[in-house]
C-alpha positions in Angstrom: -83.8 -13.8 -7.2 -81.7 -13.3 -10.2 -78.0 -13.4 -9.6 -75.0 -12.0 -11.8 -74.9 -14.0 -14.9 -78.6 -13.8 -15.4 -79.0 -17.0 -13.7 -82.4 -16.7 -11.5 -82.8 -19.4 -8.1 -85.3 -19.9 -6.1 -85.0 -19.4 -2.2 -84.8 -23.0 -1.8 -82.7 -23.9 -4.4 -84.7 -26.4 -6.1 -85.4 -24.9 -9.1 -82.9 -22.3 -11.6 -83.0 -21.3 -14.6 -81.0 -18.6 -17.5 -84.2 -16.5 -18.8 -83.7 -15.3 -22.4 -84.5 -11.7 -20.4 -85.2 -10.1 -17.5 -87.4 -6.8 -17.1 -88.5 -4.8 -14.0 -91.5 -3.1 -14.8 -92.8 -0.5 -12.3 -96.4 -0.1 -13.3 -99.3 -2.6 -14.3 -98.6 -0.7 -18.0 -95.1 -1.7 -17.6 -96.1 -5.0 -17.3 -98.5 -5.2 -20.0 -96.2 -3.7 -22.3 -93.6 -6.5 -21.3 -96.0 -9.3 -22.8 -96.8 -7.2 -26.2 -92.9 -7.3 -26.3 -92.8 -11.0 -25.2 -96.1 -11.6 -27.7 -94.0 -10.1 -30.4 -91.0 -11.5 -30.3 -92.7 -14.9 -29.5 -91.2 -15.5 -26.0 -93.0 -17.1 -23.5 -93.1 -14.5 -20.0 -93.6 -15.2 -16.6 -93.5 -13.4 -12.9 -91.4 -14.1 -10.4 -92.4 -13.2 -6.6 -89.9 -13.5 -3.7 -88.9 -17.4 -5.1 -90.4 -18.7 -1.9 -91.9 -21.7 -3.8 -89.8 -24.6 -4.2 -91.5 -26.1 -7.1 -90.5 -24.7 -10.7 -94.2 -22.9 -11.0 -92.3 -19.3 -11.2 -89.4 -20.6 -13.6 -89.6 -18.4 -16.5 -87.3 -19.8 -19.4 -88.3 -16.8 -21.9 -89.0 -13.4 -20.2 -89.0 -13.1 -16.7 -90.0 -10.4 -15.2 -89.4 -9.4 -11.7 -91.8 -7.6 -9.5 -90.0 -6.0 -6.7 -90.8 -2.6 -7.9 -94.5 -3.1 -8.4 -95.6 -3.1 -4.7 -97.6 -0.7 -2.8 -101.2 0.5 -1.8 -103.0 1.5 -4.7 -106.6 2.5 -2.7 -108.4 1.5 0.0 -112.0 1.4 0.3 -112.4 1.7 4.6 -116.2 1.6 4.6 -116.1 -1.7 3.4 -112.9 -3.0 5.0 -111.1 -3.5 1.5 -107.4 -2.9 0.1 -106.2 -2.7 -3.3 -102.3 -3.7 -3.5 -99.7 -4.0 -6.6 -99.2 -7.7 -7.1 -95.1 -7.5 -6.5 -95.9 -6.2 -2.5 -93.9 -8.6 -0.3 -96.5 -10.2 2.7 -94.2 -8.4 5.6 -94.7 -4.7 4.2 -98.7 -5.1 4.3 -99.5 -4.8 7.8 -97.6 -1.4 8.0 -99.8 -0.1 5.1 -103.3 -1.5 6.3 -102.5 0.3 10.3 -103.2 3.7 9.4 -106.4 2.5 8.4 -107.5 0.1 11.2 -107.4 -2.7 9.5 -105.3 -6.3 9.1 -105.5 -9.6 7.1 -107.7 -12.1 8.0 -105.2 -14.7 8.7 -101.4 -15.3 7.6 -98.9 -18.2 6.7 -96.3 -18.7 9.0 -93.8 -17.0 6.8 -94.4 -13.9 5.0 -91.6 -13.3 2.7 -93.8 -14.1 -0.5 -95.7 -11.4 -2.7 -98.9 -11.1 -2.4 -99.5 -12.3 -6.1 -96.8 -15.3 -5.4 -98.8 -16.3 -2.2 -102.0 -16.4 -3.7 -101.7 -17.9 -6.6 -100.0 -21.2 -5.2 -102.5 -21.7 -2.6 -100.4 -20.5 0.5 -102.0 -21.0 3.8 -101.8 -20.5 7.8 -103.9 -22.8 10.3 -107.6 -22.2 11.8 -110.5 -24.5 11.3 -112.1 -21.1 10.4 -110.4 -19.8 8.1 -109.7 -20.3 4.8 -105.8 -19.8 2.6 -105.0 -16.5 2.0 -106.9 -17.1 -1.7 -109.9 -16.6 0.3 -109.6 -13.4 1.3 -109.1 -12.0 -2.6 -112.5 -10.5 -3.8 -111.0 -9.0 -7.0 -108.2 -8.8 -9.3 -106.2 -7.2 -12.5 -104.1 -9.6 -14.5 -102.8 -8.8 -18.0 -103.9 -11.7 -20.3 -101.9 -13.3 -22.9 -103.3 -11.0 -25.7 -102.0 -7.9 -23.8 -105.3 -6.8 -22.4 -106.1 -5.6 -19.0 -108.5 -7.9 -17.6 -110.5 -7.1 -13.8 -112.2 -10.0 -12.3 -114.0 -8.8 -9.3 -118.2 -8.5 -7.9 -119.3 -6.3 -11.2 -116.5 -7.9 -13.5 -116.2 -11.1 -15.0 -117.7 -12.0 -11.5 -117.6 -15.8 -12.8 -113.9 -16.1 -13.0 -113.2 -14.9 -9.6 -112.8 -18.2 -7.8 -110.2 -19.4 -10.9 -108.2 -15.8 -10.6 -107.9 -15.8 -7.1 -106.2 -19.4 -7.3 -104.9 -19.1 -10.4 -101.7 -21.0 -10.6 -100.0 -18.0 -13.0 -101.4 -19.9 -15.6 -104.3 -17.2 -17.0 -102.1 -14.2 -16.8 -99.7 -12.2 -15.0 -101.6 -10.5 -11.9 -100.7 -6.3 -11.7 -103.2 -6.0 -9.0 -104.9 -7.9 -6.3 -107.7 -6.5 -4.2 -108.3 -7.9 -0.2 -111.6 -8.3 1.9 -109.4 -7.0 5.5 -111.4 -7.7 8.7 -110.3 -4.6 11.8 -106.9 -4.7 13.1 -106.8 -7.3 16.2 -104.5 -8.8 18.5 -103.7 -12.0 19.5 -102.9 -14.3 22.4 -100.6 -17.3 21.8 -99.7 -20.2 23.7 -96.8 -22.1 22.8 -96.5 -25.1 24.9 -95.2 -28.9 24.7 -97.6 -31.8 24.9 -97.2 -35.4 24.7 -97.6 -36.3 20.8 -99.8 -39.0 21.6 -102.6 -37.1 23.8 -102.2 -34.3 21.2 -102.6 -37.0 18.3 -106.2 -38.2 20.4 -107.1 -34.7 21.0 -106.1 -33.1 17.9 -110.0 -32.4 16.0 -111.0 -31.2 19.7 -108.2 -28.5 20.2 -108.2 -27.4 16.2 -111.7 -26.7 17.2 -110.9 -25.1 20.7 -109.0 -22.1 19.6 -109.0 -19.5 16.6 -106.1 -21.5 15.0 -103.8 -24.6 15.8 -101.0 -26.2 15.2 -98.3 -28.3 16.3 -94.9 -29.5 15.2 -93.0 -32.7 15.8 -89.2 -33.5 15.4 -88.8 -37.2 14.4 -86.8 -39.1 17.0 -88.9 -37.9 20.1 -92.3 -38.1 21.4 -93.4 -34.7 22.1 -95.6 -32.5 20.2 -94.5 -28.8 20.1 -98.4 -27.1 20.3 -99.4 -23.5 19.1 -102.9 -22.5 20.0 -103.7 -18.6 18.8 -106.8 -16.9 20.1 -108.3 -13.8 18.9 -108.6 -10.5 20.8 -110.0 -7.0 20.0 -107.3 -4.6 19.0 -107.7 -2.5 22.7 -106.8 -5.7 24.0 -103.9 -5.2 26.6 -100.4 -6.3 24.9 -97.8 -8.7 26.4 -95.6 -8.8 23.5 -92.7 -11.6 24.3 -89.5 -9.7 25.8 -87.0 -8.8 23.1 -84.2 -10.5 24.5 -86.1 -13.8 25.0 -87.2 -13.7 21.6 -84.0 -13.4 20.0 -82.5 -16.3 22.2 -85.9 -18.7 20.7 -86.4 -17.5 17.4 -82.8 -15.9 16.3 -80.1 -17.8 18.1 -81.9 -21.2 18.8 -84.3 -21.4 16.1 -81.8 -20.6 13.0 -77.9 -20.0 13.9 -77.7 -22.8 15.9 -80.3 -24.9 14.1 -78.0 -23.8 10.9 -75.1 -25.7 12.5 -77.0 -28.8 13.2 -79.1 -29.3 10.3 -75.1 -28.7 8.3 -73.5 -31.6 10.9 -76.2 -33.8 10.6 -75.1 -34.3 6.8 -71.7 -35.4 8.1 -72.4 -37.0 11.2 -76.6 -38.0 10.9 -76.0 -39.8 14.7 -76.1 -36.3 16.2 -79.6 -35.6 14.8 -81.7 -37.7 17.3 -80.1 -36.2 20.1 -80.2 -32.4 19.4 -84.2 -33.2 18.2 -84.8 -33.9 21.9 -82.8 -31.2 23.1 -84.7 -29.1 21.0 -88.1 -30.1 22.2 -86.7 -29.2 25.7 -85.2 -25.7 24.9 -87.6 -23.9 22.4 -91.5 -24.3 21.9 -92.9 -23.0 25.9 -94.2 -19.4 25.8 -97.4 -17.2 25.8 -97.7 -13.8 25.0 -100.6 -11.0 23.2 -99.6 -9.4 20.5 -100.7 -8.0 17.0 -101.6 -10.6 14.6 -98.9 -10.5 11.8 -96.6 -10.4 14.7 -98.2 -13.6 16.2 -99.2 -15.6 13.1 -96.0 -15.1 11.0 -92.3 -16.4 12.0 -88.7 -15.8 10.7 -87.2 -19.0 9.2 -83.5 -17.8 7.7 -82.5 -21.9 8.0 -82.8 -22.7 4.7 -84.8 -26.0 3.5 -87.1 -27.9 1.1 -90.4 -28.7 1.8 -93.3 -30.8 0.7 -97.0 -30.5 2.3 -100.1 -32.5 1.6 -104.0 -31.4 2.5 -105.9 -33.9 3.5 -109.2 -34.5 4.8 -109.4 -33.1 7.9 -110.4 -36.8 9.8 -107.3 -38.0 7.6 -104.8 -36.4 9.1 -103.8 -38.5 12.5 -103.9 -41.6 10.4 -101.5 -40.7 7.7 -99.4 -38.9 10.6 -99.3 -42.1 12.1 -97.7 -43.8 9.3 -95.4 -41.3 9.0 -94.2 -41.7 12.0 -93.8 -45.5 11.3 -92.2 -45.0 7.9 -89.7 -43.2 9.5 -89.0 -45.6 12.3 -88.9 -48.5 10.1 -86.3 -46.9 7.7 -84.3 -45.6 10.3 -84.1 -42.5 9.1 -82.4 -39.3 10.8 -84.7 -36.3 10.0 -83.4 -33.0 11.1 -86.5 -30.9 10.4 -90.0 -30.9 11.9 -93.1 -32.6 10.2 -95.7 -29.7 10.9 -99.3 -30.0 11.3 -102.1 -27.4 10.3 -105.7 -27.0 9.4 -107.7 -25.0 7.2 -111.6 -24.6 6.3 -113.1 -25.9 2.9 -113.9 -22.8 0.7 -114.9 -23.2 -3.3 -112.1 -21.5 -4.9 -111.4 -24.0 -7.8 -107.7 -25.2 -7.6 -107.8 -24.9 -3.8 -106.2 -27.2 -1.6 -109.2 -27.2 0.5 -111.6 -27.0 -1.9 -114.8 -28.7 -0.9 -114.0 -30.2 2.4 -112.2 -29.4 5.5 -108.8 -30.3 5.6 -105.8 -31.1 7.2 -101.8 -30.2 6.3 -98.9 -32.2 6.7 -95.7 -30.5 5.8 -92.4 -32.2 5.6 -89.5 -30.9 5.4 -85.1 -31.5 4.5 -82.2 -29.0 5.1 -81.5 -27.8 1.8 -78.4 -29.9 1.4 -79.6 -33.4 2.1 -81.8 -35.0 -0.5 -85.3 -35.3 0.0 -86.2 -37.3 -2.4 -87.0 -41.1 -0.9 -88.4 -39.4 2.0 -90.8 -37.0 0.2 -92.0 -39.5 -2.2 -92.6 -42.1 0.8 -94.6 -39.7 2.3 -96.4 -39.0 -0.8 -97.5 -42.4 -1.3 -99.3 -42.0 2.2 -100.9 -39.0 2.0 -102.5 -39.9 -1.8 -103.4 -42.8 -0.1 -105.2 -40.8 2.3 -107.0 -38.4 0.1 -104.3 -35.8 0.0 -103.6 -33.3 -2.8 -100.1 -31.7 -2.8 -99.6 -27.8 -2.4 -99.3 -26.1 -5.9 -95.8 -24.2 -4.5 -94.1 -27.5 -2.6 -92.3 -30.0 -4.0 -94.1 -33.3 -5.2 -94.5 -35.3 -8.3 -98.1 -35.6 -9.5 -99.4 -34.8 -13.3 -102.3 -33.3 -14.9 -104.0 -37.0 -15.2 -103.4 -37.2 -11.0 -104.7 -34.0 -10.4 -107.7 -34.2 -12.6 -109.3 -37.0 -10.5 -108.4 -34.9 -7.0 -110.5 -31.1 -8.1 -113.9 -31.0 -9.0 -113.2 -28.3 -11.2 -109.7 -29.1 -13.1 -111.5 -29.3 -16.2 -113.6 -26.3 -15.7 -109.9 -24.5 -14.9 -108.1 -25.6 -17.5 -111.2 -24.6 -20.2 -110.6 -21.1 -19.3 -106.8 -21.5 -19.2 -107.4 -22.3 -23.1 -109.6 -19.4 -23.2 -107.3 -16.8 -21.9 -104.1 -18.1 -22.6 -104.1 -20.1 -26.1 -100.7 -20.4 -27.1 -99.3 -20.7 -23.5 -97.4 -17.7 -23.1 -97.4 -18.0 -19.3 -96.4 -21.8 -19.3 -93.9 -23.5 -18.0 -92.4 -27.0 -17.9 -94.1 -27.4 -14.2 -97.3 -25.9 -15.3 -97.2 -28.4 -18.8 -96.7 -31.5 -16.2 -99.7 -30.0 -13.9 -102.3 -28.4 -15.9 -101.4 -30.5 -19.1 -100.0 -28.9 -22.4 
C-alpha cells in the first residue's frame, strides 16, 4: 500500500520505495493510457497488487500504479465453466462473484489477500498432488505491452504465448484482464489433526497421494507434525461448517493475537519460544469439518512475517526437511514460526515452480521483526542442493545465471521479454537481478 508521503510498503515490510507517481486507473484504457504517459515522459511503470509478495518484484521506482479500483467480473462464459476478471480483483471477493453462477476455483493458496494478477504472476500456489498453482487455471489474458497496445493471449490469440503470460513475472506487461477455466462449486471435508513428525515424514508421498490435497506444518523445537488432509465433495454435500465460536478461539485469538504476543517476546526473551511451540502443538491444529472450498482451502494470517519457500522435487522433500531440521538443532536456533510443507503437480507453464516435474514446497518463515537472514540463506543452500528453485514472490537470493540452469525455458522467456518489452519499461531492480538486464 502507499502511505502518506508517497512512500509505498509491502505487507511484509521487506521491500519500500518513493515512486516518482502514483495513478489509480479504473479501466484497462486507464491503464493503457498510464504507460503512453509513462512511455512519454520516459518513466519506467509498474503494478502493484495487494503487496503480499515479499520480494521487491512489485517495487515500481517510476510510475506505480495501483489497482484497487480495477476489480470485478467482466463476463462469464457458464457453458464452458469460464470467468473473465479485472486484473486488480483481490482473491477473497472471487468466490462471492463465481456463486451466482455455480461455479469456484479449482484450487486456492492458503491466503487470499493477493489480486488475481499479483497471484498469478509470481507463481502462487495451494497443495494437492493434483493440482497445479493458481497459473494453471489461466486460459487467457489482456496485458497492455510496453508500446501501449492491448495485447490478448488466449486459445485463438497469440495462443503460443499463453504459458509465458500466464506466469509472467510482470515482466511482458501490465495484465488489465485475466480470464479462469472454474470447475462447479464444491465443498470440502477437512481434517486437521496432529501426527508424530516422524511417521508423517515416512508416510508423507503416501498421504499427499491419499487425499485431494495435503499438508502439514511443523514448529521447530517439538516433534509433532500439525497435518491437514482436504477431500473433495459435491456441492449438495451436507455442511458441518466449524462452530463460530470455536473458530475464533483457533484461528482469531490463538492463531494471531496471542501468537502476535509471542512471536514480539520471543525477540526479547528467545528462551520462551521453545516452550510456547509445544504449547502450541497441543492447543491448535485438531479439528474436522465440511465446508465450501475457499472457506476450507484459504486461512486468515493477520501475524505479520517474512517468508521464504523452495519447490523441490517432490521425492526431495523429506531429505532436505531433514536437514532442516538438523541445521536448526545444530545452530540452536529459536524459531518462532512454522516450516510448512505442500505439494503441487508438474504443469508446463514456463517460469513455473513446478514446471516439468512434480514437486514439493518448503516454506520458512520469521516474525517480521527478527532477521531472517542466516536462517533463510542456510536453508537455501539445502534446498538448491536438493533441486529446489525459489518462489518468484518469497524472499531469496538467486540471479538470472542461477535461474537459467533451473527452467527449461528461461531463455525462451526472456526472448519474448525482449520482444514485448525492449527498453524495460516494466523492470525493476529485482526483475534486472532475476531475468537479467
Amino acid at each position: 500500500m502507499t502511505r502518506p508521503g508517497g512512500t509505498w510498503q509491502n505487507w511484509g515490510r521487506s521491500a519500500s520505495i518513493r515512486p516518482a507517481r502514483v495513478e489509480r486507473p479504473r479501466s484497462p484504457e486507464g491503464v493503457q493510457r498510464a504507460v503512453l504517459a509513462a512511455i512519454a515522459q520516459d518513466l519506467p511503470i509498474k503494478a502493484v497488487g495487494a503487496g503480499h509478495s515479499f520480494a521487491g518484484i512489485a517495487v515500481a521506482p517510476g510510475v506505480l500504479l495501483e489497482l484497487d479500483d480495477l476489480q470485478g467480473l467482466v463476463s462469464v462464459d457458464v457453458e464452458r465453466s469460464r470467468v473473465t476478471l479485472l486484473a486488480g480483483t483481490r482473491l477473497h471477493r472471487i468466490p462471492r462473484m463465481l456463486a451466482p453462477h455455480g461455479l469456484a476455483m479449482q484450487n486456492l493458496g492458503d491466503i487470499d489477500r493477493q489480486s488475481i494478477a499479483g497471484a498469478i504472476s509470481t507463481g502462487t500456489h495451494g497443495t494437492g498432488a493434483g493440482f497445479g498453482g493458481l497459473a494453471t487455471q489461466v486460459v487467457g489474458a489482456t496485458l497492455i505491452t510496453a508500446a501501449g497496445e492491448f495485447l490478448r493471449v488466449d486459445e485463438n490469440d497469440n495462443p503460443e504465448l499463453l504459458p509465458a503470460v500466464a506466469l509472467g513475472l510482470g515482466a511482458l506487461g501490465i495484465l488489465v484482464e485475466v480470464t479462469l477455466q472454474c470447475v462447479p462449486a464444491f465443498v470440502m471435508h477437512a481434517i486437521d489433526e496432529p501426527a508424530p513428525l516422524e511417521d508423517v515424514l515416512e508416510t508423507v508421498h503416501d498421504r499427499a497421494a491419499a487425499s485431494d490435497h495435503f499438508e502439514f506444518y511443523w514448529f521447530p523445537h517439538t516433534e509433532v507434525a500439525l497435518t491437514k488432509r482436504q477431500t473433495r465433495l459435491a456441492e449438495s454435500a451436507p455442511r458441518r461448517p466449524l462452530p463460530v465460536a470455536g473458530r475464533w478461539i483457533d484461528e482469531t485469538l490463538l492463531s494471531n493475537g496471542v501468537y502476535r504476543v509471542v512471536c514480539a517476546a520471543g525477540q526479547v526473551i528467545p528462551a520462551i519460544t521453545p516452550p510456547f511451540s509445544r504449547l502450541a502443538v497441543r492447543l491448535t491444529g485438531d479439528r474436522e469439518y465440511t465446508d465450501r472450498s475457499h472457506t476450507v482451502l484459504t486461512q486468515s494470517r493477520n501475524v505479520r512475517f517474512r517468508e521464504m519457500e523452495y519447490a523441490l522435487p517432490a521425492e526431495n522433500v523429506v531429505p532436505a526437511f531433514r536437514e532442516i531440521q538438523q541445521l536448526i538443532r545444530r545452530k540452536g536456533w529459536r524459531i518462532e514460526f512454522p516450516i510448512e510443507v505442500r505439494f503441487a503437480a508438474a504443469d508446463e507453464l514456463w517460469l513455473s515452480t513446478a514446471h516439468g516435474r512434480a514437486s514439493g514446497y518448503i516454506a520458512v518463515h520469521r516474525y517480521w521483526r527478527a532477521d531472517p537472514t542466516e536462517y533463510f540463506e542456510a536453508v537455501e543452500q539445502i534446498c538448491l542442493e536438493h533441486g529446489g528453485r525459489p518462489h518468484w514472490g518469497k524472499l531469496h537470493t538467486l540471479d538470472a545465471r542461477q535461474l537459467r540452469e533451473r527452467y527449461p525455458r528461461f531463455d525462451e522467456f526472456t526472448a519474448l521479454r525482449d520482444r514485448l518489452d525492449p527498453e524495460r519499461r516494466f523492470a525493476n531492480r529485482y526483475l534486472d537481478r532475476v531475468l537479467g538486464q
